[in-house]
C-alpha positions in Angstrom: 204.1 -2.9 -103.1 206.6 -6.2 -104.0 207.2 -4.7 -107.8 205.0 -5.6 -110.7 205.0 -8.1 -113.4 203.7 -6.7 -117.1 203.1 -9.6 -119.3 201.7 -9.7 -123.2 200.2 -12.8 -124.9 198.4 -13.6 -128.3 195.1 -12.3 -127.0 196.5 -9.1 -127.6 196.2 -8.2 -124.2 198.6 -6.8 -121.7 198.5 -7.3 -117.8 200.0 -5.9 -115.1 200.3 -8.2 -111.9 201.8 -7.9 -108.2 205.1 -9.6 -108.2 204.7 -10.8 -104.9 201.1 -12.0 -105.0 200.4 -12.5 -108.4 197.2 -10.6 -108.0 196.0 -9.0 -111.4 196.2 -5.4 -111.2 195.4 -4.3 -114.5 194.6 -5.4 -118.0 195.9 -3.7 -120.8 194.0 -3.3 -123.7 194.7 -1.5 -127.4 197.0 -3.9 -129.1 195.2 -5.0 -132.7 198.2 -8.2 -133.1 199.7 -10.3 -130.6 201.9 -8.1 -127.9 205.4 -9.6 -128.3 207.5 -7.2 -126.0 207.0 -5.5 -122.9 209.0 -3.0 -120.4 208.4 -2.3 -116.8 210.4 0.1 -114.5 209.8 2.3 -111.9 208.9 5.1 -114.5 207.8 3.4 -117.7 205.3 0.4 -118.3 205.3 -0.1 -122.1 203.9 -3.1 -124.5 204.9 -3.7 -128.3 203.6 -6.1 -130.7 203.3 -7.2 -134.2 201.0 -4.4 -135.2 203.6 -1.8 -134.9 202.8 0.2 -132.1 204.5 1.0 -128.9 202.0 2.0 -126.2 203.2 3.5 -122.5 200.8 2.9 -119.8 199.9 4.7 -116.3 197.3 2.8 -113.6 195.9 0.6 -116.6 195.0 3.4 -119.1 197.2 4.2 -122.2 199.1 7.8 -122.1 200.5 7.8 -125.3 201.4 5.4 -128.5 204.1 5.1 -131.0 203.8 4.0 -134.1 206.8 2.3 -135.7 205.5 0.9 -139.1 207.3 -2.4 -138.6 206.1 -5.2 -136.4 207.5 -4.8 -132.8 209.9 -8.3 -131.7 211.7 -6.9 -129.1 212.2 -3.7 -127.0 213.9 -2.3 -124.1 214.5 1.3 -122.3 217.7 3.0 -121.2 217.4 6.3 -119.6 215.5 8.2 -122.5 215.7 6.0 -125.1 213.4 3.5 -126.6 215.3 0.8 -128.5 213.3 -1.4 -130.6 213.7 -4.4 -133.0 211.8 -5.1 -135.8 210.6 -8.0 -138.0 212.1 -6.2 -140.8 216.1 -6.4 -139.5 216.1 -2.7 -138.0 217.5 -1.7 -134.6 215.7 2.0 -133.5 216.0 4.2 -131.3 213.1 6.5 -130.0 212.9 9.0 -127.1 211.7 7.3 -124.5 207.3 8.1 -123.7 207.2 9.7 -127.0 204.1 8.6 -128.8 202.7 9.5 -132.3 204.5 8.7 -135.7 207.9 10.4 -134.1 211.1 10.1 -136.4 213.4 7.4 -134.6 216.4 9.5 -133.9 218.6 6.4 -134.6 218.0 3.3 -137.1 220.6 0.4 -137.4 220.7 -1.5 -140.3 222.3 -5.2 -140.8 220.2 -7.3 -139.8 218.9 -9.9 -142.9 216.5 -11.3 -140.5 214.2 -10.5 -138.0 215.3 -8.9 -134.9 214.8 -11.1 -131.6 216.4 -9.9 -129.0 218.0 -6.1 -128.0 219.8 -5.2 -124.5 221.8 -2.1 -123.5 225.7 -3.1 -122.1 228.2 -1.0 -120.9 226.0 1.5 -118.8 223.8 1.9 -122.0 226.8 2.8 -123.7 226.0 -0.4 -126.2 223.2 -2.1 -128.0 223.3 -5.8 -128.3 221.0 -7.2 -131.0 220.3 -10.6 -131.9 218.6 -11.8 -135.1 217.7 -14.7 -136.8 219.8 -14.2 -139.7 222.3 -15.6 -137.2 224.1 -12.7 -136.1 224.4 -10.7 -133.2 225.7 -7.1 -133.5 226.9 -4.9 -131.3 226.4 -1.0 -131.6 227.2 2.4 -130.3 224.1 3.6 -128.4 225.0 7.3 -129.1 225.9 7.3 -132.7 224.2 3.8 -134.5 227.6 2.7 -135.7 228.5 -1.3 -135.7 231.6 -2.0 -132.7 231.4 -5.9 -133.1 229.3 -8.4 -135.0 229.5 -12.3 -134.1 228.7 -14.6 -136.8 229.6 -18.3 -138.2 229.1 -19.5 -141.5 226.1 -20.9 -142.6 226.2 -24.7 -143.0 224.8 -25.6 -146.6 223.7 -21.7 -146.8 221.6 -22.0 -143.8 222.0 -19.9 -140.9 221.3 -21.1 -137.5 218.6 -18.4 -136.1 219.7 -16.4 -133.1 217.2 -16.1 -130.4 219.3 -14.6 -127.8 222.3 -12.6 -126.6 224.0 -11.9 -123.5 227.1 -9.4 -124.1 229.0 -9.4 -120.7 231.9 -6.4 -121.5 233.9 -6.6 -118.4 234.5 -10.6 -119.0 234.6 -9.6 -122.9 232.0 -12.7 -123.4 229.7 -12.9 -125.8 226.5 -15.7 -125.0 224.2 -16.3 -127.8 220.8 -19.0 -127.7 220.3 -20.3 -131.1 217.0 -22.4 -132.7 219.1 -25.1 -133.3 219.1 -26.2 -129.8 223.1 -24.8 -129.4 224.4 -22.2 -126.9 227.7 -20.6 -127.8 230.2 -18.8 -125.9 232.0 -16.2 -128.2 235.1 -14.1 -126.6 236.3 -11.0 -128.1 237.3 -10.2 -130.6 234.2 -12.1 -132.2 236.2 -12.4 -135.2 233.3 -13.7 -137.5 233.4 -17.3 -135.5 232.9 -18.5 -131.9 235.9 -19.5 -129.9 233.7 -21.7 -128.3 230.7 -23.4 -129.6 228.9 -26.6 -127.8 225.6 -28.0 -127.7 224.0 -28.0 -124.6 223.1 -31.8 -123.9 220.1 -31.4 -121.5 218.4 -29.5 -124.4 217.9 -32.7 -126.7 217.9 -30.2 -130.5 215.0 -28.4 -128.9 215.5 -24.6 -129.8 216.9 -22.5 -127.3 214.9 -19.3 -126.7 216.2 -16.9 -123.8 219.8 -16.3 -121.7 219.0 -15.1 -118.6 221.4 -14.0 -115.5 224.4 -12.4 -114.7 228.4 -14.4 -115.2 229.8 -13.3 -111.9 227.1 -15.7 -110.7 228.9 -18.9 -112.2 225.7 -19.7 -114.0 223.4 -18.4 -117.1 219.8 -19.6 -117.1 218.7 -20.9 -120.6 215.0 -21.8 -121.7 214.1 -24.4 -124.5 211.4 -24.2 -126.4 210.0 -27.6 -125.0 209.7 -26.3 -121.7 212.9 -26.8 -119.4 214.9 -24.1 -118.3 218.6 -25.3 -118.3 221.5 -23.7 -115.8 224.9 -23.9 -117.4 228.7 -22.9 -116.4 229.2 -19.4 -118.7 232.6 -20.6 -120.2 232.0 -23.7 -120.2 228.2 -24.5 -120.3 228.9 -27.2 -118.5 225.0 -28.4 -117.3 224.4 -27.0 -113.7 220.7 -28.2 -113.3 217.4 -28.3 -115.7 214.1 -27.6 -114.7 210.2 -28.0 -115.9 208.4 -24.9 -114.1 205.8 -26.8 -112.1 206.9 -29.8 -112.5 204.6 -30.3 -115.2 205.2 -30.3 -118.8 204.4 -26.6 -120.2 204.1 -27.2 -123.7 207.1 -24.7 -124.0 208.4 -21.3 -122.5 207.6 -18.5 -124.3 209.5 -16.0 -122.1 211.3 -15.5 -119.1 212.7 -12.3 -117.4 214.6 -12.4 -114.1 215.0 -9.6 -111.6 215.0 -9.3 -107.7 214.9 -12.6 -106.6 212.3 -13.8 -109.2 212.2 -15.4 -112.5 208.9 -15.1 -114.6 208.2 -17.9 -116.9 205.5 -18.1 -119.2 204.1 -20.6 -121.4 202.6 -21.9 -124.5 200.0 -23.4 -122.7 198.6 -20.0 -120.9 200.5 -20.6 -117.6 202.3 -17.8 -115.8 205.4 -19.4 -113.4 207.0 -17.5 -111.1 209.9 -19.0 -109.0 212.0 -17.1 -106.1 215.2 -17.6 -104.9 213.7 -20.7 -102.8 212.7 -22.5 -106.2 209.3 -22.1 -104.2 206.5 -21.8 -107.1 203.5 -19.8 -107.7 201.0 -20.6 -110.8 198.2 -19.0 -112.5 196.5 -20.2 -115.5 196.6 -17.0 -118.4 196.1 -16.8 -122.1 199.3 -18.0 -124.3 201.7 -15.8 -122.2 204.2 -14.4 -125.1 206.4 -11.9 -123.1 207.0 -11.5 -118.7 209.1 -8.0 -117.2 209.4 -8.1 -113.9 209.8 -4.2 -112.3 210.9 -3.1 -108.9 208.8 -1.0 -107.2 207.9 2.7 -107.5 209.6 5.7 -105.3 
């Protein structure tokens, strides 16, 4: 096969699709609340959502679930690890395919907001967590302990949510996507304030949700909660194109993962996008696509 695409949406339902046909391969069904995260490799397919649970699935049946107490915002998985963010501010760690009401062997505490965003850097040597307390932390994998934290003050003691976060360690650059429409470029050390802080003009106040794609490619992909996805310079975010997916107005993007030559876009509206390297598009109609991982295919 072309790899898979595991999506979630507010029907509480999971699906697993062919990345190169967009044929439905699998619907994944468990989930009491909305699924709001999703993993797919060549080992693991895994859903989360807001009512707690983590659930690992194998040719569209579940092997195994997690439960996690806390509603589910964000997930990812490194090697054996299972690294989670919650609406309550925590960072956790799990072993990886582990299901029942297992211990997390790490929790990170900070956060004064929900938890929307957690990547591995550094070889998984580092956890990157974005909140919307405004903050974005980063974190010893191994041992939960705080390395960095980027933060500004909040304006008239409101903080500007952080959707977000791209932690590039070789270029020692920080990208963050905020709800206030703003994209900032932080270089170490963070130092409590951004070195560089701009508005990104094509994105008209709408919230930014997602950073997407690597530095060494001269350009970061950013979505907006009205529907565009916006290329800018890293350093500079200087505007490098905008885009509606379809051509059509989307009624917002609700995700968007890239991998292998594809981004996967989907919608308020129940649309699923997938463009290629070509920018030539494929559509489906779903329901209120939350959450898109694309996956390469299996050994």
């Amino acid at each position: 096969g072309g790899g898979k695409l595991v999506t979630g949406g507010y029907d509480n339902i999971g699906k697993v699709w062919d990345l190169a046909t967009l044929r439905e391969e699998a619907s994944l069904g468990g989930h009491t609340k909305a699924i709001t995260a999703c993993f797919a490799d060549s080992i693991y397919t895994a859903t989360a959502g807001e009512d707690g649970m983590v659930k690992y699935w194998r040719d569209g049946h579940c092997e195994t679930s997690l439960y996690c107490i806390s509603p589910v915002r964000c997930m990812t998985i490194d090697a054996d690890d299972l690294i989670t963010g919650h609406a309550d501010g925590t960072v956790r760690v799990y072993e990886a395919g582990v299901g029942g009401t297992e211990a997390p062997k790490l929790t990170m505490k900070g956060h004064r907001g929900a938890v929307t965003s957690v990547r591995t850097a550094n070889g998984g040597k580092n956890v990157v967590s974005a909140s919307m307390d405004g903050s974005v932390r980063v974190w010893d994998a191994k041992r939960g302990t705080l390395l960095h934290q980027a933060s500004e003050e909040a304006d008239a003691g409101k903080s500007v949510g952080c959707c977000d976060a791209q932690w590039f360690p070789r270029e020692r650059l920080l990208i963050t996507a905020h709800d206030d429409g703003t994209c900032r470029v932080w270089e170490e050390p963070f130092a409590g304030a951004s070195v560089r802080a701009a508005a990104c003009d094509e994105a008209d106040g709408e919230p930014l949700m997602h950073v997407e794609g690597p530095v060494e490619s001269g350009c970061v992909a950013l979505t907006t909660s009205d529907g565009r996805i916006l290329g800018c310079e890293p350093r500079t975010l200087k505007p490098q194109y905008a885009l509606t997916p379809g051509n059509e107005p989307t009624g917002g993007i609700s995700c968007m993962h890239s991998a292998m030559g594809f981004a996967a876009v989907g919608t308020y509206d129940g649309s699923l996008v997938v463009l290629d390297a070509l920018d030539s598009r494929k559509k489906i109609k779903g329901v209120g696509v939350m959450i898109a991982e694309c996956a390469p295919p299996g050994p």
